[in-house]
N, C-alpha and C positions, 0 to 999 in steps of 0.2 A: 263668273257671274254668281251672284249671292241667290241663296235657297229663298223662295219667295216664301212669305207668311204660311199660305198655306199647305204648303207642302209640311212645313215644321209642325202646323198644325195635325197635320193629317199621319206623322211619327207614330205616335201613339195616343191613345186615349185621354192621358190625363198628362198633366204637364205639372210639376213638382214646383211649390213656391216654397223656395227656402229663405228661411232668415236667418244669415251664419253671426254666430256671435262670439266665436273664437274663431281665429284663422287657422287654428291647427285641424278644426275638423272639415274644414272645407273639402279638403279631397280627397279622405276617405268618404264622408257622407256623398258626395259624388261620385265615388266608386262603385258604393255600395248603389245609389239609384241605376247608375248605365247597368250595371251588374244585373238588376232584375229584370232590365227591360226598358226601362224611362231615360230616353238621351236625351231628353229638350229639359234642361234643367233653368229656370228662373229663379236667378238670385236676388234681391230684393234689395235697396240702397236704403235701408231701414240702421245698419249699422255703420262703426264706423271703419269695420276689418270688410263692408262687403265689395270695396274695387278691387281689394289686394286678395280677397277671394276667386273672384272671377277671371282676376290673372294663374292665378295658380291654378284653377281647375282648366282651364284654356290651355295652360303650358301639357299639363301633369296627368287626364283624362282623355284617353284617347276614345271619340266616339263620340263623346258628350256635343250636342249642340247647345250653346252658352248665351243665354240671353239675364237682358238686366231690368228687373221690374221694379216702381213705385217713381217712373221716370215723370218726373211732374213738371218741369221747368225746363228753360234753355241751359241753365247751369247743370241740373242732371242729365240733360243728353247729351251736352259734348261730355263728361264725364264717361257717360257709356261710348261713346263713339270711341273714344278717344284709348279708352281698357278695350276695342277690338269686340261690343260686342255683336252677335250675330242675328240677333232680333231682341227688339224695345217694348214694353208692357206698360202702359197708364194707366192710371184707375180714373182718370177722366182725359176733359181734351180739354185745348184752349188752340184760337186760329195760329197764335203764332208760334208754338209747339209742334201745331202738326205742317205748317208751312215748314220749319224747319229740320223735320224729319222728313219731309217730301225732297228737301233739298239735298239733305245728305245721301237717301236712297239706303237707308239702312230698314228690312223689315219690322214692321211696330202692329201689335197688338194694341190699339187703342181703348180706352173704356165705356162703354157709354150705358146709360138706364132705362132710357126713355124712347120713342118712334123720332122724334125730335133731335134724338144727338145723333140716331144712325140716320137719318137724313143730310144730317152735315158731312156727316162724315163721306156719305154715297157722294157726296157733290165734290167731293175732292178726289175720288175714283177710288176710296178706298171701302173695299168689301167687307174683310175679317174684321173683326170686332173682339173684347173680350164685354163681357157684360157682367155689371160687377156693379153693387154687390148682389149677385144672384140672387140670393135666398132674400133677403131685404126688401129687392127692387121687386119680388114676385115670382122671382122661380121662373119652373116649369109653364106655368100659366102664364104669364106674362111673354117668354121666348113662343111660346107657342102662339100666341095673338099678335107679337110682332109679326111669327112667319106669315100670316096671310097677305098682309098687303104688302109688304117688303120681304118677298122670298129670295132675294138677291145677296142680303145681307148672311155672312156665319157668323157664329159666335164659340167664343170659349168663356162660357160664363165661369165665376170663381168668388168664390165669400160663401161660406158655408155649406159648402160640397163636400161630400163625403160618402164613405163608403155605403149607406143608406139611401142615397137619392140617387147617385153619380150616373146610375144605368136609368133612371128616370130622364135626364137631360141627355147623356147620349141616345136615349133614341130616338130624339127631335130630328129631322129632316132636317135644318140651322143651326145647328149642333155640329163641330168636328170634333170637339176636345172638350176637358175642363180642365181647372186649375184646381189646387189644393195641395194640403200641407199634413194629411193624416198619416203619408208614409214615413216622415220622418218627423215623429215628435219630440219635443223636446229633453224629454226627459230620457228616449233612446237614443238621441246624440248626445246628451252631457254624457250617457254609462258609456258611450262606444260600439254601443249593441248593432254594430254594423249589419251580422248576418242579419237579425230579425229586422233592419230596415231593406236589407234587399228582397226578403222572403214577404212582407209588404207590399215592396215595390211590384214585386210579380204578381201581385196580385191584383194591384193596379194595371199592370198594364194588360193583363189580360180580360178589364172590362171590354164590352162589346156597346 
């Protein structure tokens, strides 16, 4: 039986959006995240190394839960389906997207902005949300005025989260997680600087 959405959400704190742009550091920079504590790693279809990343971190990372985010189309989800992965990330919805990730039975983070898309969404019996782009669509403010009339819905909001707000939104009541990218920048995976991305990573995950 596959790990339901929220479980994976509820792993840890923040959930790691990478965008690998070489395949050789796929799984070190994966190592380095499960290393500090982050095993729900989202790799992002933004490149053209990122399926044959997500295979190799899936082979080669023991621990890592492997999901595939920027799933926008029928053609990016059998794609991820298809690389084995173990939870799907939108940064929006469309009906026949999410009909067909209902069909497959694969868990998805879906995206939504507005009280209006997590109502679609609730009518399809999906809960977890990711809400994106956070900081854009209103933060804090905005998930917090979602939670009164629709407290049913969580979220793992993601787009300009960061080590500055991040315990702002985890302490929302519809709040399980967030997403983000500040433990592994880019410029400490071009050098390699594995350890200071895992010493990051810890620090991540020990938000509350």
């Amino acid at each position: 039986m596959s790990t339901s959405i929220l479980e994976i959400m509820n792993t840890s704190p923040v959930i790691p959006v990478m965008v690998i742009n070489k395949l050789e550091q796929a799984v070190p920079l994966a190592n380095a995240l499960v290393e500090g504590g982050l095993k729900v790693l989202e790799i992002t279809l933004r490149t053209p190394v990122a399926l044959d990343a997500i295979k190799q971190i899936k082979d080669q990372v023991p621990g890592a839960i492997v999901g595939t985010g920027t799933v926008i189309n029928l053609e990016t989800l059998k794609q991820a389906v298809d690389v084995g992965s173990e939870f799907l990330v939108s940064p929006g919805v469309t009906d026949s997207l999410i009909d067909a990730v209902l069909k497959a039975r694969v868990p998805i983070l879906p995206g939504v902005a507005t009280p209006s898309e997590v109502l679609r969404l609730l009518e399809k019996g999906i809960t977890e949300m990711k809400f994106f782009p956070a900081e854009a669509a209103g933060g804090v403010a905005m998930l917090k005025s979602i939670g009164g009339p629709i407290p049913q819905a969580t979220f793992c909001p993601t787009g300009g989260v960061n080590p500055k707000n991040a315990n702002d939104y985890l302490a929302l009541k519809n709040v399980a997680c967030v997403g983000g990218s500040w433990m592994a920048p880019s410029d400490l995976v071009d050098a390699g600087n594995w350890s200071e991305i895992t010493r990051l990573a810890n620090e991540a995950a020990n938000l509350k």
